[in-house]
C-alpha positions, 0 to 999 in steps of 0.5 A: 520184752516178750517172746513174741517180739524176739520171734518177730524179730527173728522173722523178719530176718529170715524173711526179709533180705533187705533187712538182714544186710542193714543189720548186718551192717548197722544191728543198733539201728536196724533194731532202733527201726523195728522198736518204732515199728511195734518190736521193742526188745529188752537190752539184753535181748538187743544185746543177744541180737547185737552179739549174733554172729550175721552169717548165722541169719543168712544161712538159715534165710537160706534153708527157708528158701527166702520164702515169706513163711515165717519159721513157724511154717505160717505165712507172714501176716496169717 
């Protein structure tokens, strides 16, 4: 739908390690949840998502130290 939702979206994974094993287990839905919180994608962004190899979002939580920055270098909710 818009960068700034698939930016969230990547947020939220990096940040958010609770969120990161649902989706690891279960994309579709984990996606279904953010859409109802106010993060729609477009399917072809789902789809990119879907497609994403999950090693991926945990490495890179990883190299930001699980911390609540978001990539961006600001803190969640700034």
């Amino acid at each position: 739908m818009s960068q700034e939702n698939v930016g969230n979206v990547i947020n939220r994974l990096l940040t958010d390690e609770d969120l990161r094993v649902r989706f690891a287990l279960d994309p579709f839905d984990t996606l279904a949840e953010l859409h109802l919180r106010g993060m729609p994608l477009t399917p072809e962004e789902i789809d990119v998502f879907v497609r994403s190899d999950v090693r991926v979002w945990f490495g890179e939580a990883e190299r930001f130290g699980g911390s609540s920055t978001n990539v961006t270098g600001r803190r969640q909710g700034s």
